[in-house]
VEXBAVO-633119 format. One record per residue: x, y, z of N, C-alpha, C in turn. Coordinates in steps of 0.02 Angstrom, whole numbers, plus 32768, in hexadecimal, padded with zeros to 4 digits. Each point is the difference from the previous one (the first is absolute). Example, Ala and Ser with C-alpha at 12.3 -4.5 7.8 and 13.67 -1.06 7.14 Angstrom:
2
n_c1/n_c2/n_c3/ca_c1/ca_c2/ca_c3/c_c1/c_c2/c_c3
8294/7EE4/8186/7FD3/803B/8000/802D/803C/8000;
7FEE/8035/7FDC/802A/803B/8003/7FD9/8037/8025;
***
This chain:
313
n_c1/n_c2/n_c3/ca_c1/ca_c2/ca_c3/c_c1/c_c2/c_c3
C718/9D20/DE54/802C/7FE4/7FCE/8042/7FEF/8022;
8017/7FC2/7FFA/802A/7FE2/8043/8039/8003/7FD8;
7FEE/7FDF/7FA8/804D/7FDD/7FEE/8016/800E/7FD2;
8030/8031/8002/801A/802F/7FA8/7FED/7FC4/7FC5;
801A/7FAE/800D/800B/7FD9/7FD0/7FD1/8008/7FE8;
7FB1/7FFC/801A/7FC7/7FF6/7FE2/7FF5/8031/7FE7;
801D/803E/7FF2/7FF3/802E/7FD8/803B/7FFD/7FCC;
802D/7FC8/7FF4/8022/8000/7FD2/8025/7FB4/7FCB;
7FD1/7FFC/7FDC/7FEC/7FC3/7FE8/803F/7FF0/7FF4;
800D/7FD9/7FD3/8051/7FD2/8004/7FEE/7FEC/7FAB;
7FD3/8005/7FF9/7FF1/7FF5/7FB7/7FDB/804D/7FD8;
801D/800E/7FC6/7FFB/8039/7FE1/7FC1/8008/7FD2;
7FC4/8025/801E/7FCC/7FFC/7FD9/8009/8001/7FA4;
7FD4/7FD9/7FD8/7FFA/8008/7FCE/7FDB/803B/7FF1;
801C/8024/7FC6/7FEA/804E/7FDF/7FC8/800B/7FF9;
7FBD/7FC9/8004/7FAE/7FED/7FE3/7FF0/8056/7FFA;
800E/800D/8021/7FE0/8048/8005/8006/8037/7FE1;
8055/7FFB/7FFC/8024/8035/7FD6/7FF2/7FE5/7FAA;
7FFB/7FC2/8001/7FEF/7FE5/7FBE/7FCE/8018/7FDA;
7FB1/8003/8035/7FD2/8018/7FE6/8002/803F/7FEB;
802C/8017/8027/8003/8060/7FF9/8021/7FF1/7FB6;
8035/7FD5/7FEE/8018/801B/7FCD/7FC3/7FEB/7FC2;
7FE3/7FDC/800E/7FBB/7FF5/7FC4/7FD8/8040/8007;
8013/8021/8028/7FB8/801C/8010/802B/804C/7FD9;
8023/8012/801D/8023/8031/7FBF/801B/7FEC/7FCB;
7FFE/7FC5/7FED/8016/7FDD/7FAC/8054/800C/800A;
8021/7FF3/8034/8059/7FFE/7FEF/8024/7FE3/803A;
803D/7FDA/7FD6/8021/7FD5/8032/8024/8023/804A;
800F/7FC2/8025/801A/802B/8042/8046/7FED/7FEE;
802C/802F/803A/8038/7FF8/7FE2/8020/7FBE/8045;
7FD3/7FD6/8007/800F/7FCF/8026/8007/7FCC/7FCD;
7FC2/800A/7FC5/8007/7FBF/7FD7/805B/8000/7FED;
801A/803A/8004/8035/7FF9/7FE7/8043/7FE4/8012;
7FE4/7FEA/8046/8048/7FFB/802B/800E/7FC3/7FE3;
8049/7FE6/801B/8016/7FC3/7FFB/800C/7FD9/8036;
801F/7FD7/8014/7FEE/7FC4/804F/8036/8033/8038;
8037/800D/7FE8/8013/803C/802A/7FE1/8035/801F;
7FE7/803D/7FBD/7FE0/8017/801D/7FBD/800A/801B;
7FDC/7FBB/7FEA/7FC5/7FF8/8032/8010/7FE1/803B;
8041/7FE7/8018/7FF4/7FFA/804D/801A/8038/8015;
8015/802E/8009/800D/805E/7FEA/7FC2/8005/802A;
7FC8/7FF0/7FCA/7FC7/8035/8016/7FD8/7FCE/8033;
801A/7FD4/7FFE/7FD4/7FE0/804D/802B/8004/8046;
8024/8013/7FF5/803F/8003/8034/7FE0/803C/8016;
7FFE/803A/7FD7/7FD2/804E/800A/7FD1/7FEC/8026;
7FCC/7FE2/7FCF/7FBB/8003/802B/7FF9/7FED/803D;
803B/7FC4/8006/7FED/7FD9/8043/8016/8047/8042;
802E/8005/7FE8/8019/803C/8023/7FD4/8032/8017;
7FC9/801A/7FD1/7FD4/802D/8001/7FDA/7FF2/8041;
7FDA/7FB0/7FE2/7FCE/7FE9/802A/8022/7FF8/8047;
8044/7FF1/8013/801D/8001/803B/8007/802B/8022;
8000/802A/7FDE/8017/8043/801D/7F9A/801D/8013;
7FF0/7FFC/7FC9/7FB7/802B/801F/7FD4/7FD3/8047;
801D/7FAE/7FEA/7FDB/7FCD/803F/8013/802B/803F;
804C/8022/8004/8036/7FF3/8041/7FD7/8054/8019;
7FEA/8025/7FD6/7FF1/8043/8009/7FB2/7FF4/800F;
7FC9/7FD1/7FED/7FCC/8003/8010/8008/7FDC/8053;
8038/7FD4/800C/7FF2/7FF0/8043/801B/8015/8032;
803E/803E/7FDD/8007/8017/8049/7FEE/802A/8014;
7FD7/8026/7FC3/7FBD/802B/802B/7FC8/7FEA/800C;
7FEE/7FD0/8000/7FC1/7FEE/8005/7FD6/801E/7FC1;
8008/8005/7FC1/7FD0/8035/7FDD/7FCF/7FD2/7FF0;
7FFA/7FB6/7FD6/7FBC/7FE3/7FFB/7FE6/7FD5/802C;
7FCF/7FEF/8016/7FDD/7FC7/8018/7FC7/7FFD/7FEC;
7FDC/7FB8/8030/7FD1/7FDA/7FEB/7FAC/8026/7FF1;
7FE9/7FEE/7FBC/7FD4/8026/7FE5/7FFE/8053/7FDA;
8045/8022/8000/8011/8037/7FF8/7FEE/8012/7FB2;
7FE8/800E/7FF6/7FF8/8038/7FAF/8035/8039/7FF9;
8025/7FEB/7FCE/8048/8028/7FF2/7FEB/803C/7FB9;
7FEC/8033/8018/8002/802B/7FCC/804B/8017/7FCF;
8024/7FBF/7FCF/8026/801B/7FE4/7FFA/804E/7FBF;
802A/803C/8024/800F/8032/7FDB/8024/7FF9/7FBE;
7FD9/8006/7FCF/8013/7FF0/7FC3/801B/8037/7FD8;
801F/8023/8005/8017/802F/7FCE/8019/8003/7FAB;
8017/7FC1/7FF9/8010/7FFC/7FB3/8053/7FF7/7FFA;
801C/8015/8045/8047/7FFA/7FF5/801D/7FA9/8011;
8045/800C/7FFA/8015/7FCF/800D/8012/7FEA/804B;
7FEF/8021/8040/8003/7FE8/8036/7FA9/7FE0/800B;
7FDB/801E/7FF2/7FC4/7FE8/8014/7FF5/7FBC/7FD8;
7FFD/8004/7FBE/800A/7FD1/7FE9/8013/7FB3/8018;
8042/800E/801C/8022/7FD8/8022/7FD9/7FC1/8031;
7FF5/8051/8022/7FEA/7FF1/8051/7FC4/7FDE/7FE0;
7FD1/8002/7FE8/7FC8/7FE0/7FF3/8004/7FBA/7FD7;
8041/7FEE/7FEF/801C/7FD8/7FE7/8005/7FCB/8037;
8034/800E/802A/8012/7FDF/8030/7FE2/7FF6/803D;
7FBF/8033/8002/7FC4/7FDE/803B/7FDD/7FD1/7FDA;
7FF1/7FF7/7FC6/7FE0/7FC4/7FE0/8025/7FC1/7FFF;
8050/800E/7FF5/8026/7FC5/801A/7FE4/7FE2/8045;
8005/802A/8021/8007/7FEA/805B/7FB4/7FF1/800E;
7FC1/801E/7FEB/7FE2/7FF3/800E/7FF1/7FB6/7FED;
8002/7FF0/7FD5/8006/7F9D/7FFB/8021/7FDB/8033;
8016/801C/8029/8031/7FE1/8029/7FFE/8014/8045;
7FDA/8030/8016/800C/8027/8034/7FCC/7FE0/8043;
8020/7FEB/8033/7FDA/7FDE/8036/7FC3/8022/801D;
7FF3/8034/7FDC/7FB1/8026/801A/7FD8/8017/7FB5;
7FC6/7FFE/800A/7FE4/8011/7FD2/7FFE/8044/7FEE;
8010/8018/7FC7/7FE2/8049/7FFE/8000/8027/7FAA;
7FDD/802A/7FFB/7FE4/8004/7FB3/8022/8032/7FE2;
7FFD/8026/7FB8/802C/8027/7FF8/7FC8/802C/7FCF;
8004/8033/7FF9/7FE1/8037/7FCA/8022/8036/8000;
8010/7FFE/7FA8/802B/8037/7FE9/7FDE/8042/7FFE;
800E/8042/8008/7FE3/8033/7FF2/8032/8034/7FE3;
7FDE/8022/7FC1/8049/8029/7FE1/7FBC/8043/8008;
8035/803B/8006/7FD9/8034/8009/8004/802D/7FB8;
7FC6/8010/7FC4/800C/8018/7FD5/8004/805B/800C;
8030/8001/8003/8015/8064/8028/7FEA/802E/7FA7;
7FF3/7FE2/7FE5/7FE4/801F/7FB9/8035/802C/7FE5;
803C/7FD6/800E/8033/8028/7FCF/8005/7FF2/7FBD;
8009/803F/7FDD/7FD9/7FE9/7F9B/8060/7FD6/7FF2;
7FC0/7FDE/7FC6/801F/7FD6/7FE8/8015/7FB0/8033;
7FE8/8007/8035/7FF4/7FBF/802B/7FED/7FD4/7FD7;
8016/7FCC/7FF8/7FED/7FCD/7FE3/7FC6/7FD2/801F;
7FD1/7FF6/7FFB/7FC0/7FE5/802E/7FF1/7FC0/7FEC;
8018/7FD1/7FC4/7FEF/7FC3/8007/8040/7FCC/8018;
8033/802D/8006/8040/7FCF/801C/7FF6/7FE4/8038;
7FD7/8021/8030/8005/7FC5/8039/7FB9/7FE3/800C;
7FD3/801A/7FF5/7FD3/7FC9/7FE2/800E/7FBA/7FEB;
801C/8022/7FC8/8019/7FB0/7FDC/8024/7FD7/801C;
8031/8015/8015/803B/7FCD/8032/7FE7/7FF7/803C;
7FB6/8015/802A/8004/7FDE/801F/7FB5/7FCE/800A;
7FF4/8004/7FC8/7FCD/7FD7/7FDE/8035/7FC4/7FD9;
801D/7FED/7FEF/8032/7FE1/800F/800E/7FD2/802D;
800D/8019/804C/8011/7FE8/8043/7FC6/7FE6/8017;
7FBA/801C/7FFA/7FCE/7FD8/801A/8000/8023/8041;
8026/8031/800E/8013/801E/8048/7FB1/803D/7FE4;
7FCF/7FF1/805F/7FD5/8045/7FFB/8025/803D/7FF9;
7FD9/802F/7FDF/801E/802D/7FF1/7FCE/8041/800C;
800D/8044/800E/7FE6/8048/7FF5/802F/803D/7FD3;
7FCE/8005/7FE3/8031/804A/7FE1/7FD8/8041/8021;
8012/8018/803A/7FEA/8040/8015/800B/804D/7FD6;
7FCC/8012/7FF4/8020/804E/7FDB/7FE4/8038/801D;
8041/8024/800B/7FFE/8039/8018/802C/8021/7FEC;
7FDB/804D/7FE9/8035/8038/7FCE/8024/8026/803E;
8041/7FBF/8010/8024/8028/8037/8032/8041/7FD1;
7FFF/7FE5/7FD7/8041/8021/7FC8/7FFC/8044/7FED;
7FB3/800A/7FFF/7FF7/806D/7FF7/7FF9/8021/8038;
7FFC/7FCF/8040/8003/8022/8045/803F/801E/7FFF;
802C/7FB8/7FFD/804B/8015/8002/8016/8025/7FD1;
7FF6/800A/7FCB/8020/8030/7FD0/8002/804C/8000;
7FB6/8007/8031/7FD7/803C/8017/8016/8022/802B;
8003/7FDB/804C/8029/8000/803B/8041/800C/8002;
802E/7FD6/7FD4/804B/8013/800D/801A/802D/7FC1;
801E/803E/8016/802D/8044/800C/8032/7FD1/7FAE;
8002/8039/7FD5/8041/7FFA/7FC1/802F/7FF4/8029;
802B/7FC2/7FD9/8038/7FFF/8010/800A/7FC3/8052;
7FC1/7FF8/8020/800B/7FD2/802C/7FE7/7FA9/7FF2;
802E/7FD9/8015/7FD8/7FBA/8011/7FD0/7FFA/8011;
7FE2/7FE0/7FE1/7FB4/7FD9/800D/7FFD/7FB7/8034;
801E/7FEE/7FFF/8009/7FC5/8019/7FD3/7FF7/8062;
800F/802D/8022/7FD9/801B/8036/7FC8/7FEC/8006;
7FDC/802B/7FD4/7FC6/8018/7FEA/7FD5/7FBA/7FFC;
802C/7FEB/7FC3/7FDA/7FC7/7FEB/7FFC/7FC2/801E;
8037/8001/8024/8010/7FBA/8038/7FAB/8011/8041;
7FFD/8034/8012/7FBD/8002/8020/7FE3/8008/7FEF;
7FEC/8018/7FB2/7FBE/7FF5/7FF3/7FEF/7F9C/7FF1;
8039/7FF6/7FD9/7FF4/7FA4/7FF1/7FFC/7FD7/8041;
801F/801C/803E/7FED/7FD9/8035/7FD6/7FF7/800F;
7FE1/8044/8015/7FB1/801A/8006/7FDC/7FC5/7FDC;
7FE5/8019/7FCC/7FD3/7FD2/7FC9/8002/7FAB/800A;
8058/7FEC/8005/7FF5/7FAE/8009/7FF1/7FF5/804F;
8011/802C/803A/7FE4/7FFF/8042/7FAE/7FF5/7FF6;
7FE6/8040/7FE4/7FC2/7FEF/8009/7FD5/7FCE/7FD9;
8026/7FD7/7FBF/7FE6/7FC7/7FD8/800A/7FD3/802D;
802B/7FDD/8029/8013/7FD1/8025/7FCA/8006/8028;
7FDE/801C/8010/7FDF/7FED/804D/7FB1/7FF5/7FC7;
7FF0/801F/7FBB/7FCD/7FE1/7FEB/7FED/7FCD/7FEB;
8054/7FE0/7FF6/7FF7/7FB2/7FEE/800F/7FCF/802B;
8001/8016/8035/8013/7FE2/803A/8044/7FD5/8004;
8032/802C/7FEF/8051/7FE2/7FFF/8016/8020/804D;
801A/7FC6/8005/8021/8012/8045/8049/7FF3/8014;
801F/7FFF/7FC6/804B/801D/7FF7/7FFC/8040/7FB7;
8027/801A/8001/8024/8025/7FC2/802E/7FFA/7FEB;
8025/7FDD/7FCE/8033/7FF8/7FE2/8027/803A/7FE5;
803B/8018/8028/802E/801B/7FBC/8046/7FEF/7FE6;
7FFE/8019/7FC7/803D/7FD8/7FD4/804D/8029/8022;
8012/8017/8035/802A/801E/800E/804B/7FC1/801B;
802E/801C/7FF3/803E/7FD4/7FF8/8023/8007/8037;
8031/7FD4/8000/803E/802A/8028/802B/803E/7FF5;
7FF9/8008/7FC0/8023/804C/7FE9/7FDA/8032/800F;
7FAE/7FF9/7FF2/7FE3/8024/8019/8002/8014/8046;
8006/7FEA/802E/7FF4/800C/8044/8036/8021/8010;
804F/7FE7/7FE9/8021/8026/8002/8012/803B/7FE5;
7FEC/800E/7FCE/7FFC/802C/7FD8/7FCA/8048/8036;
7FC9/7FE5/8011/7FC2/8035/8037/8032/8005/8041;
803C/7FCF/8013/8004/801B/8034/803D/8030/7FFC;
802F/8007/7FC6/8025/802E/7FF8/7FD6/804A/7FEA;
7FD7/8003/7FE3/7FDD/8034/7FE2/7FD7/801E/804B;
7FDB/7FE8/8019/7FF0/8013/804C/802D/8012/8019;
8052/7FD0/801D/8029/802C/8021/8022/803A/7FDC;
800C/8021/7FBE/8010/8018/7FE2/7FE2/804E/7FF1;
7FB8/7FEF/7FFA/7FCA/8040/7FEC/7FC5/8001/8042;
7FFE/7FCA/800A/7FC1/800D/8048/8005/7FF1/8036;
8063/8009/8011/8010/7FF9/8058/7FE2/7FD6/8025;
7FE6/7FBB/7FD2/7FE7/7FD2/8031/8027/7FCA/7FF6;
8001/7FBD/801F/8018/7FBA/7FFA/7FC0/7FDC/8012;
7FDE/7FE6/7FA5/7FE8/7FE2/8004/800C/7FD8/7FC4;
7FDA/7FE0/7FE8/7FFA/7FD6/7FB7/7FBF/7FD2/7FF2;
7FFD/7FC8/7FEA/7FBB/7FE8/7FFE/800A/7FE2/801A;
7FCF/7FDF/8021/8009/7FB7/8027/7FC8/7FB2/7FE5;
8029/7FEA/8006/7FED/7FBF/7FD9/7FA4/7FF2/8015;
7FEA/8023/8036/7FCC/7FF8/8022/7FE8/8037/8004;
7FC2/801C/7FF6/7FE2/803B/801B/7FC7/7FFB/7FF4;
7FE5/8027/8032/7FA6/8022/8023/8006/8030/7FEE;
7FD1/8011/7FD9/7FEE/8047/7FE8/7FE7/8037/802E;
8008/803F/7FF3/7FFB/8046/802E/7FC6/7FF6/801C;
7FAE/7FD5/7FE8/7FCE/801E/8009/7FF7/7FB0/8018;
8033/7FD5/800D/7FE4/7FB0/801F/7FE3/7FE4/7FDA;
7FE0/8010/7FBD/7FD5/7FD1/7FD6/8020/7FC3/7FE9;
8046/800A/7FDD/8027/7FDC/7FCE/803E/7FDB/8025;
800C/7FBA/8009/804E/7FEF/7FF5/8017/8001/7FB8;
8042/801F/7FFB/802A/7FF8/7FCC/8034/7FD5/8005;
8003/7FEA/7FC7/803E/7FC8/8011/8029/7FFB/7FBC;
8046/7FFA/800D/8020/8019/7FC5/802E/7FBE/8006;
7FEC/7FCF/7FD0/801A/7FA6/7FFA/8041/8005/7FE1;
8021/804A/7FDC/8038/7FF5/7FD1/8032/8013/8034;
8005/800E/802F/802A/802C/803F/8042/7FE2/7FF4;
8009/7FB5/7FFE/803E/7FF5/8006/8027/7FE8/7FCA;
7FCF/8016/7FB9/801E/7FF2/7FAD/8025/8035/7FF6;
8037/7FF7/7FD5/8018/8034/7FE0/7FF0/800D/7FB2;
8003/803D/8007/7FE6/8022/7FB1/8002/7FE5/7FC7;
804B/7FE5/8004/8030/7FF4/7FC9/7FDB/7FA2/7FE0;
7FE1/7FF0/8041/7FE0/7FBB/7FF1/7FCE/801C/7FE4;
7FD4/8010/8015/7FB9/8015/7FE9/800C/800F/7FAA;
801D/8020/8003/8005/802D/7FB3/800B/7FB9/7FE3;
803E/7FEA/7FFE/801E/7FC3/7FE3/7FBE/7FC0/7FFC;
7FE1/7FEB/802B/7FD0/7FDC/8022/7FAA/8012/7FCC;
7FF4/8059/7FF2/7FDC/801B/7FCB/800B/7FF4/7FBF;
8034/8009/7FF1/8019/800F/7FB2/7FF9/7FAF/7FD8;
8011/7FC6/8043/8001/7FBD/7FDF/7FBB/7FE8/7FEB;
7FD3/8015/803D/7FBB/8002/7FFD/7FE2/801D/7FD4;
800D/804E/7FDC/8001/8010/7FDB/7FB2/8010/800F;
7FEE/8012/803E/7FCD/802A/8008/8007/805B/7FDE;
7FC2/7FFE/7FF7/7FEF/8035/7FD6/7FF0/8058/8025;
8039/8018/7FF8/8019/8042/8035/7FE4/802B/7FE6;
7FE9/8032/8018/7FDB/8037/8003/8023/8036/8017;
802D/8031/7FD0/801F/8024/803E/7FD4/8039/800F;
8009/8026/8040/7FE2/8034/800A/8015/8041/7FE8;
7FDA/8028/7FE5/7FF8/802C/7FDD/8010/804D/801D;
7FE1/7FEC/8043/7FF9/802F/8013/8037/8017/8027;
8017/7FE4/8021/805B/8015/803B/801A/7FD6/7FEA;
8018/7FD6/7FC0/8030/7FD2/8002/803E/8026/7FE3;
7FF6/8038/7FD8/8027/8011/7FD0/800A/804C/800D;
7FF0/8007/803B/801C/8050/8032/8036/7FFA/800D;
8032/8040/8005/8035/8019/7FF1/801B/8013/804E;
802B/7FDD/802A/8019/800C/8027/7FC6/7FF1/8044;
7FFC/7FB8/7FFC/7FCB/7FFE/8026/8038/7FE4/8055;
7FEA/8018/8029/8019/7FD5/8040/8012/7FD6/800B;
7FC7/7FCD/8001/8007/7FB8/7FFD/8036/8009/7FCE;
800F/7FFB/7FB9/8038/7FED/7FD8/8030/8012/8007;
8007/8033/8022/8057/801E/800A/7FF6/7FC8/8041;
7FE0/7FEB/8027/801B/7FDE/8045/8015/7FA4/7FDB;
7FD7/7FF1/7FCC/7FFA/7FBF/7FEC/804B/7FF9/7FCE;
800F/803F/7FEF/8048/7FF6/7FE0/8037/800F/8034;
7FEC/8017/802B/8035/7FFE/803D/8011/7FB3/8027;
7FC8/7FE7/7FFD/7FF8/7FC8/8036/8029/7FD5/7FBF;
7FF0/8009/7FC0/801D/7FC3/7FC6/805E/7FFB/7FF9;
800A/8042/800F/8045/801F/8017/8022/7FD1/8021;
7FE0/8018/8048/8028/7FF2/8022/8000/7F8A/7FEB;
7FBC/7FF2/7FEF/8010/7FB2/8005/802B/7FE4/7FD8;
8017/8041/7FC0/8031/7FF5/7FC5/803C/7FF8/8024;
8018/8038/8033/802D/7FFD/801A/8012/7FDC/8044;
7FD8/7FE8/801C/8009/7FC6/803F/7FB8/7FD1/7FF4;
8007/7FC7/7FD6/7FD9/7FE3/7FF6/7FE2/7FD3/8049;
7FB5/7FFD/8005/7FF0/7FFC/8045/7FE6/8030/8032;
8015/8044/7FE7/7FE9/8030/8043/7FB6/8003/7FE4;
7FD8/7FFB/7FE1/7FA7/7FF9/8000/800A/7FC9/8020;
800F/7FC4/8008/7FD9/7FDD/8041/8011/8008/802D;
8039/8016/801A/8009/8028/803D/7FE4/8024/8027;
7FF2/802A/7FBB/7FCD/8041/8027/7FB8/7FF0/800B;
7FFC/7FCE/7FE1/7FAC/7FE7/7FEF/8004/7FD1/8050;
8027/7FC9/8010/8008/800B/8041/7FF1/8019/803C;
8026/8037/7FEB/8005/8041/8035/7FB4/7FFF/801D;
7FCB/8016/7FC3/7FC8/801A/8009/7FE7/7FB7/8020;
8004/7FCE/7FFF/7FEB/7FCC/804B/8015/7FEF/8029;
8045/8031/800C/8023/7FF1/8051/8006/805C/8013;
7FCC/7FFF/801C/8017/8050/800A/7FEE/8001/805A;
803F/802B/8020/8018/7FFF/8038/7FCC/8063/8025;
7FCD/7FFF/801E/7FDE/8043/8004/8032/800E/802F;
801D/7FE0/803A/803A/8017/803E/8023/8022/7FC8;
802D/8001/7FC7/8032/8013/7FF3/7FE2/8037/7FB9;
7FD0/802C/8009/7FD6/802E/7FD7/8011/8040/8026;
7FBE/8018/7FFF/7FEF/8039/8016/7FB1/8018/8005;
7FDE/7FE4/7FFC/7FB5/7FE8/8000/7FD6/8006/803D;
7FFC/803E/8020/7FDE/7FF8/8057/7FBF/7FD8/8009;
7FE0/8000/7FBE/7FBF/7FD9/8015/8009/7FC5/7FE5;
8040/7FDC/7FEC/8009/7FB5/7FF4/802F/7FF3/8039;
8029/8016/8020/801E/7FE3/802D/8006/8048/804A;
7FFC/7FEC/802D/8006/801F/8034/803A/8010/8038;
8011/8033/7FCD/8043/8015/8017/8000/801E/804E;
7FC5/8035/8010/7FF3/8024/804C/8010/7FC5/8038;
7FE3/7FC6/7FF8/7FEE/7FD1/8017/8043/7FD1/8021;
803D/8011/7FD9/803C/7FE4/7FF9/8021/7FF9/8043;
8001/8041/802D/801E/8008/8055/7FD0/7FC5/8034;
7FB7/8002/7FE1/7FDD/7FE1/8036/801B/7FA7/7FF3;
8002/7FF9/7FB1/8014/7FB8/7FDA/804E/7FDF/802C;
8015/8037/800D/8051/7FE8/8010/8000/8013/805B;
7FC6/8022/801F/7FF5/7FEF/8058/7FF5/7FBD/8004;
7FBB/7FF5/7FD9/7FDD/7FA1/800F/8045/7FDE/7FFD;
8026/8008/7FBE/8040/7FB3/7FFC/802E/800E/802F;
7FFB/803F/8013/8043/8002/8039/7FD0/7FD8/803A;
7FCB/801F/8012/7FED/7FDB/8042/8002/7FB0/8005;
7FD8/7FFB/7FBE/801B/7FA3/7FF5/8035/7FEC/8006;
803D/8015/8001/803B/7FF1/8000/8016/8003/8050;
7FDF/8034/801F/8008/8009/804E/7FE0/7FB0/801C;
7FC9/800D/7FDD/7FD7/7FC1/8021/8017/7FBD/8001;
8023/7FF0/7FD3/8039/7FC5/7FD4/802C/7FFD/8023;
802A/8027/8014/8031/800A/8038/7FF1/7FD6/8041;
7FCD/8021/8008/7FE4/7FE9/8061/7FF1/7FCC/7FF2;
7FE6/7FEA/7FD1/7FDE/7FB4/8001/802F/7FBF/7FF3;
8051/8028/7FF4/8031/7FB5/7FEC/7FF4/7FEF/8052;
802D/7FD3/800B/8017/7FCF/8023/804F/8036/802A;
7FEB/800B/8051/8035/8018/801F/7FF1/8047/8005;
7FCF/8015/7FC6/7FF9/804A/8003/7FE4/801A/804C;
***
């Protein structure tokens, strides 16, 4: 994928889709509602979206030619999104490649089970609903009084890891943001003494799976805004959404802090995490510090050698 442009049309898809959804649950979107203002508002967004996910699929390399994109469907409003805006690009995108949604039913009661059915019967987009009662593992497994979220993040990996390779997808989609990433890499340096975060690209532990995460360089604040117009149909989670002092949220109201108060430092820092310097860490098995006396004999000798070789030496 050579040319952001071609992943970012210049003309603002018509709603056909979101339209049907709204027949298909019997109620208007709140797009019918805009006026000429604020519908170039929301194409100004989208285009943005699609620019931003083109500029993130090509500078990792995440799709190419013939690829089956297992989009992770969860019900929220980032996945949503994201599955939104690979159907944009895919009309447009200089390689061929296919898309299938998969939402994982974790059998939490009161799940609503024909909402995404329906919407994405709708889209015409293939679709799987995988079920697996990840939800009494976890309820079972984790200790009164602790987050679930752990737990359940590997068991749902697990399950869509091993669906992907039965349907023969050979990417994995997830709906993860720029807040998100920043958000894992303060919580890592914070509680698990590491510096890491997600990366827009990843191979899974066991080599089976690339993951590829197309929202890397959106911000939250679009997405949400970008959902609500769409007026896709949210699902919240039941199960860790509404826990009391969770990590992630004390770090996600920290990070909102500080952008209240120096508007800009999230892309800064978001930045950061693609210019990172290992010489100026502390990391022995990313950069080779032992190595440093022998690094600075070679340039001195070159410099000896440079000497003799002017003219007069």
């Amino acid at each position: 994928m050579q040319d952001a442009a071609i992943f970012d049309p210049l003309v603002a898809d018509s709603p056909d889709a979101h339209q049907a959804q709204g027949e298909e649950f019997g109620k208007s979107s709140p797009l019918d509602e805009l006026d000429a203002k604020a519908r170039r508002g929301f194409n100004k967004l989208q285009k943005r979206l699609r620019r931003q996910v083109g500029n993130a699929i090509i500078d990792y390399g995440m799709i190419h030619e013939g690829d089956r994109v297992m989009v992770c469907l969860s019900g929220g409003k980032d996945s949503y999104t994201m599955l939104e805006i690979l159907r944009n690009l895919q009309r447009n995108a200089p390689v061929n490649f296919s898309l299938v949604a998969v939402n994982l039913d974790q059998k939490q009661p009161g799940f609503p089970e024909h909402v995404l059915p329906g919407y994405l019967e709708s889209t015409g987009v293939e679709y799987y609903i995988l079920e697996r009662d990840t939800y009494s593992v976890v309820k079972e497994k984790t200790p009164e009084g602790k987050t679930t979220c752990a737990l359940c993040s590997r068991l749902r990996r697990g399950s869509l890891y091993g669906f992907a390779e039965e349907i023969g997808a050979t990417k994995v989609a997830l709906g993860h943001h720029r807040e998100d990433i920043l958000e894992t890499l303060f919580l890592n340096m914070f509680y698990g003494g590491s510096l890491k975060a997600m990366p827009p690209k990843l191979l899974s532990d066991d080599g089976k799976n690339i993951v590829i995460r197309p929202l890397a360089y959106c911000r939250e604040a679009d997405i949400a805004e970008f959902a609500r117009l769409m007026d896709f149909p949210i699902i919240p989670c039941n199960l860790c959404g509404s826990q009391p002092n969770m990590q992630r949220q004390v770090v996600k109201e920290m990070l909102a802090e500080w952008e209240r108060k120096h508007p800009g430092r999230i892309e800064t820092m978001f930045k950061a995490v693609t210019n990172v310097a290992p010489s100026q860490l502390a990391d022995r098995e990313l950069f080779d510090f032992e190595g440093l006396e022998a690094k600075q004999a070679r340039l001195h000798e070159r410099r000896i050698d440079a000497l003799n070789l002017s003219p007069g030496g």
